[in-house]
Structures are given as C-alpha cells and as structure tokens.
N, C-alpha and C positions, 0 to 999 in steps of 0.2 A: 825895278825897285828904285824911289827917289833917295837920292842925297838924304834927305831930310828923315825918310823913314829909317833908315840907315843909320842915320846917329840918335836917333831917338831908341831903339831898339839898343845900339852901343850903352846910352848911358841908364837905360833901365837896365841890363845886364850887368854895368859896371855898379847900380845902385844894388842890385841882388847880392854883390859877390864881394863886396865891403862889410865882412860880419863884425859883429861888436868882439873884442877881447873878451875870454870866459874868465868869469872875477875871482878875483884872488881874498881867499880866505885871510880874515886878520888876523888869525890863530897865530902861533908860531909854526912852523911847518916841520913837525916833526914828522920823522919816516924812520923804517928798518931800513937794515941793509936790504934785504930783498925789495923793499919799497922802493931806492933808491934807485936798484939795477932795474925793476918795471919803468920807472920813469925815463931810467936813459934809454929804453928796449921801445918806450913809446915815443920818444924825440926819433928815433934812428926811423921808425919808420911812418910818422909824422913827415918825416922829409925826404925819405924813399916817395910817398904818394904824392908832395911836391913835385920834386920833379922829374916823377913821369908825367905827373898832369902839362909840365912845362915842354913837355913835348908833340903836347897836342897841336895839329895846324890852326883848327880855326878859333880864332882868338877869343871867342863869348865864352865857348867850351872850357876852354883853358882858364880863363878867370873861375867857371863856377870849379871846376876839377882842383884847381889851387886854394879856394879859398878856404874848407876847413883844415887841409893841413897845413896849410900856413897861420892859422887863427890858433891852431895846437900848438904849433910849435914854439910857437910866444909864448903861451901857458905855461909850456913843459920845460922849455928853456927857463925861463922864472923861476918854477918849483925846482927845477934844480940847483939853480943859482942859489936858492935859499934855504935848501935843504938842509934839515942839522938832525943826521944819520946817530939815534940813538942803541944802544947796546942791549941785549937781551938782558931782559935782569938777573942779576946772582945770586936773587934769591926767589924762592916760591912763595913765601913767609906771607908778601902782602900782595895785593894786585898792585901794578907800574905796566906804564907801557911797555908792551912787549910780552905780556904777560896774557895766557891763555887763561881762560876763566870760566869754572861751569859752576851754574845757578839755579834755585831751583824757583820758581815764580808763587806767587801766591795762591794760581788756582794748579799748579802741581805739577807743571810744565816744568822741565830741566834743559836748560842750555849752553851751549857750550860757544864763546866767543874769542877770538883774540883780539888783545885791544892794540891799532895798529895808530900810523897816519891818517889825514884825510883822502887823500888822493889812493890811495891802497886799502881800504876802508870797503867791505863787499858782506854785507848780513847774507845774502843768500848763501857764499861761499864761506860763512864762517868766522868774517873777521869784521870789526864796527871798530868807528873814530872813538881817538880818545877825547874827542869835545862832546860825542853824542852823549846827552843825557843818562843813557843807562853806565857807560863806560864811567863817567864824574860819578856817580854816586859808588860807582866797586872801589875806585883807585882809593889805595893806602887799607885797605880791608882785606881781614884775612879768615880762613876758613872758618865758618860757622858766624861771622858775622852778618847782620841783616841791615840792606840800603834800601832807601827809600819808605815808603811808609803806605797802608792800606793796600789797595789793591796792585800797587804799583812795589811790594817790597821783595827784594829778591835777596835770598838766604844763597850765599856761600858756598857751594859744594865743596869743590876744588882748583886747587892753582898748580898751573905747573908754566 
C-alpha cells in the first residue's frame, strides 16, 4: 500500500466522520421533568458509545465509531444547558403544556395526546410537541371546546 493511498483513504474517512451539528430548534426549549431526566439518560450514554468507540485500535474505525455520539453529545449537552424544566399543571381546566389531552377529530377519530417538549415529543407513544400545529391550536382550551376549523377541527374530550 503507497503513502499516498494511505492518506487519501485517511482524509476521506476523516471527511466521512466530521458530521454536521443536529440543529437546534429556536423554540424555547421547554421540557418535563421526565423530559429532562431522558435527555441526561441520553448524554450519559451518548458518551458511554464515545468512549468505547475511543477504544478502538484502528483509527479510521474509531473516527466513524466516535462520530455520532460525539455529534449527540453536543446536541444533548445544549438541550440541557437550555432546558427550562416546566411543572405539570394544576389545573385540568384548560390544555398547558404538560397537559394530556383527548380529542375527537372531525371524521370521528378520538385521540389521546400529551403535550410535551420537543425533543421528548413521540405521536406514536402518545406524546406530540408543544409547537406542533395540532398542540397550538388545544393550548388555553378546555373541555368541549373546538380548534381548528373544517376538516382539521378537533373537539375537546378531556384533560387531565
């Protein structure tokens, strides 16, 4: 193997393994408490997969093995730094974040969502951001109130 293929091989590796930073929403960075403890629960082991990857001998390996959880950890490091851990609300009365919310859709569908952070924010598991579109139209609305309008309006069920 020449010198030459050698470092060419190095710096297209090192070109692979410089990922961009994942972007940071302008929202405010609002999160639960359990939002909060997910995000340190994914710092902790963002930098657990560091550095075992930092353990690896050969060094092309080691760059690509390092480089998403070092690309996380900046993220997650951020999100936490910026974090501003809001309180369950103390009241059912109107939707607020933190606030579980079932609704029933226009063609008769009922769902049941919590309205979380973004980064703790999962529709399949149940829980959507409080900037998503449907979350903005429930917040400050309370049982039997209807958001949004036509085929997009969703009535109210309950809050808890």
């Amino acid at each position: 193997m020449s010198v030459a293929f050698t470092k060419e091989e190095s710096a297209e590796t090192a070109s692979e393994t410089l990922l961009p930073d994942r972007p940071i929403s302008p929202h405010a960075n609002l999160v639960t408490e359990a939002g909060r403890k997910a995000l340190e629960r994914q710092l902790q082991e963002a930098r657990e997969a560091y550095e075992a990857a930092q353990q690896l001998d050969d060094v092309n390996e080691r760059r690509r093995q390092s480089a998403v959880p070092l690309r996380d950890a900046r993220y997650l490091t951020e999100r936490l730094r910026t974090a501003q851990v809001v309180a369950d609300p103390a009241s059912a009365e109107t939707v607020a974040f933190g606030s579980t919310v079932t609704f029933s859709r226009a063609d008769g569908r009922v769902q049941t969502y919590r309205i979380v952070g973004e980064d703790e924010a999962d529709p399949k598991a149940g829980s959507i951001s409080f900037v998503s579109p449907v979350a903005r139209s429930l917040m400050g609305k309370a049982v039997g109130d209807v958001a949004g309008s036509g085929e997009q309006e969703l009535e109210i069920v309950a809050i808890a």
